[in-house]
VEXKEDO-406236 format. One line per field, with one value per atom (N, C-alpha, C): residue number from 0; residue in one letter; chain; x negated, y negated, z negated. Coordinates in steps of 0.05 Angstrom, whole numbers, always signed. Atoms other than C-alpha are relative to their C-alpha. Layout:
BEGIN
num = c(NUM,...)
residuo = c(a,...)
cadena = c(A,...)
X = c(X,...)
Y = c(Y,...)
Z = c(Z,...)
***
This chain:
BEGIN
num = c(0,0,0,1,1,1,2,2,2,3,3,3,4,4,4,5,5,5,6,6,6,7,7,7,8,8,8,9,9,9,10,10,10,11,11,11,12,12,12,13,13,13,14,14,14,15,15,15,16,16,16,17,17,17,18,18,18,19,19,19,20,20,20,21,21,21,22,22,22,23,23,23,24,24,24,25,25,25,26,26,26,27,27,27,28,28,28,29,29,29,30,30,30,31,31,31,32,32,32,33,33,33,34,34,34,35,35,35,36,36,36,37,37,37,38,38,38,39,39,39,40,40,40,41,41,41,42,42,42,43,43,43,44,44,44,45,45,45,46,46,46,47,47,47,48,48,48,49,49,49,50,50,50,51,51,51,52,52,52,53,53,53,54,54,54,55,55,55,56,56,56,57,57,57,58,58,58,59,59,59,60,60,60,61,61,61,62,62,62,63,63,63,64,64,64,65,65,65,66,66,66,67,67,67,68,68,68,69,69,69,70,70,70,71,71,71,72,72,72,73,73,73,74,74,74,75,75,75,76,76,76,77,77,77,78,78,78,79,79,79,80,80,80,81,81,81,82,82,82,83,83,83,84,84,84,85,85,85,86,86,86,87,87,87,88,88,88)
residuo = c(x,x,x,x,x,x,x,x,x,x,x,x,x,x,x,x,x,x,x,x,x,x,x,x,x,x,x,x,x,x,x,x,x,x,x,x,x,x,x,x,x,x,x,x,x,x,x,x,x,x,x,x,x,x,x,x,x,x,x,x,x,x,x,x,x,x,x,x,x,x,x,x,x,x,x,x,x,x,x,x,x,x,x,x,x,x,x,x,x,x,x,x,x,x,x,x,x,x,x,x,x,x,x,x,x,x,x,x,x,x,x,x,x,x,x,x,x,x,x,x,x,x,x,x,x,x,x,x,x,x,x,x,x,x,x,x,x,x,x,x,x,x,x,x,x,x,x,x,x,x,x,x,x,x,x,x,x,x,x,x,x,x,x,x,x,x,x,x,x,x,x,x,x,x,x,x,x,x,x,x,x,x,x,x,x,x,x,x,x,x,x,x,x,x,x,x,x,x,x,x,x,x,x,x,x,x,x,x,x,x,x,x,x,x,x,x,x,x,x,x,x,x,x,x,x,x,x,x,x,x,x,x,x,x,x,x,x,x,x,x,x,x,x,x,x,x,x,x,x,x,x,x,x,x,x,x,x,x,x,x,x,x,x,x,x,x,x)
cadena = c(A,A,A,A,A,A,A,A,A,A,A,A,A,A,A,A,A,A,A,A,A,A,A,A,A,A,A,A,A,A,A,A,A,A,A,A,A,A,A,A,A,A,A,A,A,A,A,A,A,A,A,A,A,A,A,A,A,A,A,A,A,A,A,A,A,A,A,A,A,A,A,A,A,A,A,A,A,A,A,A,A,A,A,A,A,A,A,A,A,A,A,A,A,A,A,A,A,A,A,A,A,A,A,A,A,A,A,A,A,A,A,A,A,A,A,A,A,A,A,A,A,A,A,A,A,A,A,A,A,A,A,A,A,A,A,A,A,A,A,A,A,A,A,A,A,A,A,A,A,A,A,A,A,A,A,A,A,A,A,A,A,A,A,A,A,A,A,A,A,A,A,A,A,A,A,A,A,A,A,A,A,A,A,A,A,A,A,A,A,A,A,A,A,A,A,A,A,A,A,A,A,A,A,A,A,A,A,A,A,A,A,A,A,A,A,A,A,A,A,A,A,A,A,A,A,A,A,A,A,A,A,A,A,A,A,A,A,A,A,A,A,A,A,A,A,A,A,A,A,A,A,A,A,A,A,A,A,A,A,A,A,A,A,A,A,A,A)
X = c(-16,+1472,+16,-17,+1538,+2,-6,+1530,-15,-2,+1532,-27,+21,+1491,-27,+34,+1436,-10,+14,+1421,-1,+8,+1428,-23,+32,+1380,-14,+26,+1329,-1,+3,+1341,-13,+14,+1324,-20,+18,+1269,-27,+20,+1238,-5,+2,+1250,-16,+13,+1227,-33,+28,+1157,-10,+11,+1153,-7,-3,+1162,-32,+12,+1110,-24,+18,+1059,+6,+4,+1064,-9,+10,+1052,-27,+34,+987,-18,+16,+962,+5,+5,+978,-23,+18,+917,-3,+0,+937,+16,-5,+964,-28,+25,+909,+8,-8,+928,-38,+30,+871,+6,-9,+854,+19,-12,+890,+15,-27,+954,+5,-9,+947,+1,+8,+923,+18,-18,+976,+30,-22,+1034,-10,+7,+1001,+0,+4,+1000,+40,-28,+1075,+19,-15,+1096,+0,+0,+1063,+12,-24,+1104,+29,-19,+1164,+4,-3,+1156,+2,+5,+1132,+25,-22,+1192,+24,-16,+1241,-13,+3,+1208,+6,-6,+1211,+28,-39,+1291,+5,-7,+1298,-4,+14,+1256,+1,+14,+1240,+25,-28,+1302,+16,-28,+1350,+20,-17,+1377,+30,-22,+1449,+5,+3,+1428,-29,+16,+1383,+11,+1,+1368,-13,+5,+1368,-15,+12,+1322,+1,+4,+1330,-26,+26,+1260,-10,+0,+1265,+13,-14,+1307,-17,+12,+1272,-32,+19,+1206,-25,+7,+1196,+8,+3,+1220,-21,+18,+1186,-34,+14,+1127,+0,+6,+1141,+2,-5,+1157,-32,+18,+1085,-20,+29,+1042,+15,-15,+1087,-16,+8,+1057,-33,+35,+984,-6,+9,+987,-1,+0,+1013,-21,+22,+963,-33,+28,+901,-2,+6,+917,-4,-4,+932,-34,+38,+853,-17)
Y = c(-24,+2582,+5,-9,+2598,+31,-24,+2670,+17,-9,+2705,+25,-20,+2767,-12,+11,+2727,-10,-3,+2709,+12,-24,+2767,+13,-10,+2788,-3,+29,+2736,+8,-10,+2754,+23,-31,+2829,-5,-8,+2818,-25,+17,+2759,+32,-10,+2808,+24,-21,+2868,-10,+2,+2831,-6,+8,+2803,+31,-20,+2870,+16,-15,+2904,-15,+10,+2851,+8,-1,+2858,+34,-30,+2941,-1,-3,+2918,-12,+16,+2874,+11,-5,+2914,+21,-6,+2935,+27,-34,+3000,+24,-24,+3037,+0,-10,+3083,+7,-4,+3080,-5,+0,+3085,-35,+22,+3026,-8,-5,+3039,-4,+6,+3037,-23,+32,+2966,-14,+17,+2942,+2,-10,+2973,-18,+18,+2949,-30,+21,+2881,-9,+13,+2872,+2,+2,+2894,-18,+13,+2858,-29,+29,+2786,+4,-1,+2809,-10,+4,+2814,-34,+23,+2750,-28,+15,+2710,+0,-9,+2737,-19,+11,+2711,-26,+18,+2654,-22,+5,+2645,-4,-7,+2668,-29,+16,+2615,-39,+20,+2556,-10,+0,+2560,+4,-11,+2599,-23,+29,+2552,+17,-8,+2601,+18,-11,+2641,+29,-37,+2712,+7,-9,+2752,+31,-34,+2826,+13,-11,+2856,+36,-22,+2913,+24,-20,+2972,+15,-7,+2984,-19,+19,+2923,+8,-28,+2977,+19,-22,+3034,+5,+0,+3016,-6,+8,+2984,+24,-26,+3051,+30,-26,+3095,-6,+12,+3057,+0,-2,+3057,+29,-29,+3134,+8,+1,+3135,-2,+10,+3092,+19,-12,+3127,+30,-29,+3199,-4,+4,+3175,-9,+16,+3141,+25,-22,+3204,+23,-24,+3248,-11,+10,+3201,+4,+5,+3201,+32,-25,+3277,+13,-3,+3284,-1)
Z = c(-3,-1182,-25,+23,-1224,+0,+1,-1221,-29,+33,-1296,+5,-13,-1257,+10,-13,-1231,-37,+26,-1307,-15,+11,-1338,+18,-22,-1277,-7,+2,-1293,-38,+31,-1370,-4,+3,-1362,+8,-11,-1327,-15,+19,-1373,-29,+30,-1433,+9,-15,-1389,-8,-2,-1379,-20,+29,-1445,-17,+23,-1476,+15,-15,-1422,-8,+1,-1443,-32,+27,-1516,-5,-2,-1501,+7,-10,-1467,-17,+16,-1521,-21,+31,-1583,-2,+5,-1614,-7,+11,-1655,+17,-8,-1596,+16,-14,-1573,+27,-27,-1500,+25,-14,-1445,+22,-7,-1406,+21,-18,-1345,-11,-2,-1377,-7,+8,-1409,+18,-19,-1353,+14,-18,-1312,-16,+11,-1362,-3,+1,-1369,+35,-16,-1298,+9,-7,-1288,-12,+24,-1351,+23,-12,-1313,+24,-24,-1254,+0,+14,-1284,+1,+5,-1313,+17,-23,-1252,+8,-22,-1215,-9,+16,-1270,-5,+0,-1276,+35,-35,-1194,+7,-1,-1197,-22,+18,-1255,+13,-10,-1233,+35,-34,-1154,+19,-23,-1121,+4,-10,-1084,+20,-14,-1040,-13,+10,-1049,-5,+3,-1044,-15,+2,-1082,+0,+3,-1094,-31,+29,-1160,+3,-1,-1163,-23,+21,-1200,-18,+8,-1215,-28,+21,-1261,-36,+21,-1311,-2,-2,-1293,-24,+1,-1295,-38,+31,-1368,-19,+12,-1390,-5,-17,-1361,-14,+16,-1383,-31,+25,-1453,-15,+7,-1453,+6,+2,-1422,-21,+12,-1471,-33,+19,-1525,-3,-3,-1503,-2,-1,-1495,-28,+30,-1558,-16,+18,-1590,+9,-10,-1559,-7,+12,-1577,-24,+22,-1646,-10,-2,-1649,+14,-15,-1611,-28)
***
């Protein structure tokens, strides 16, 4: 596939999961377990997906999801508030 949008797609959503896994594995945020677990499982989503779109896809259509933006935000405004509220405890 020559389409500039399908790899920037496949880019956000590698860097998306990469970033969502490195939130679940750092040590000095005091986040509860639920949320690592929660961003560690979206992060390897992410990444699968982009790795699936990169690797696997052969067809000419996909669907870019907006949740793929959203969601890695939203998440880090989360583990951001818990963190600041554990340490603040």
């Amino acid at each position: 596939m020559n389409d500039p949008m399908f790899y920037g797609y496949t880019a956000a959503l590698g860097i998306s999961g990469a970033f969502l896994l490195v939130l679940a594995l750092q040590p000095w945020l005091k986040t509860s377990t639920g949320l690592r677990v929660l961003n560690g499982l979206i992060g390897v989503g992410f990444l699968g997906y982009a790795f699936y779109l990169l690797f696997l896809f052969e067809g000419d259509e996909y669907r870019i999801f907006i949740y793929a933006f959203i969601a890695p935000i939203l998440l880090l405004v989360q583990t951001v508030r818990q963190s600041k509220a554990q340490q603040n405890a």
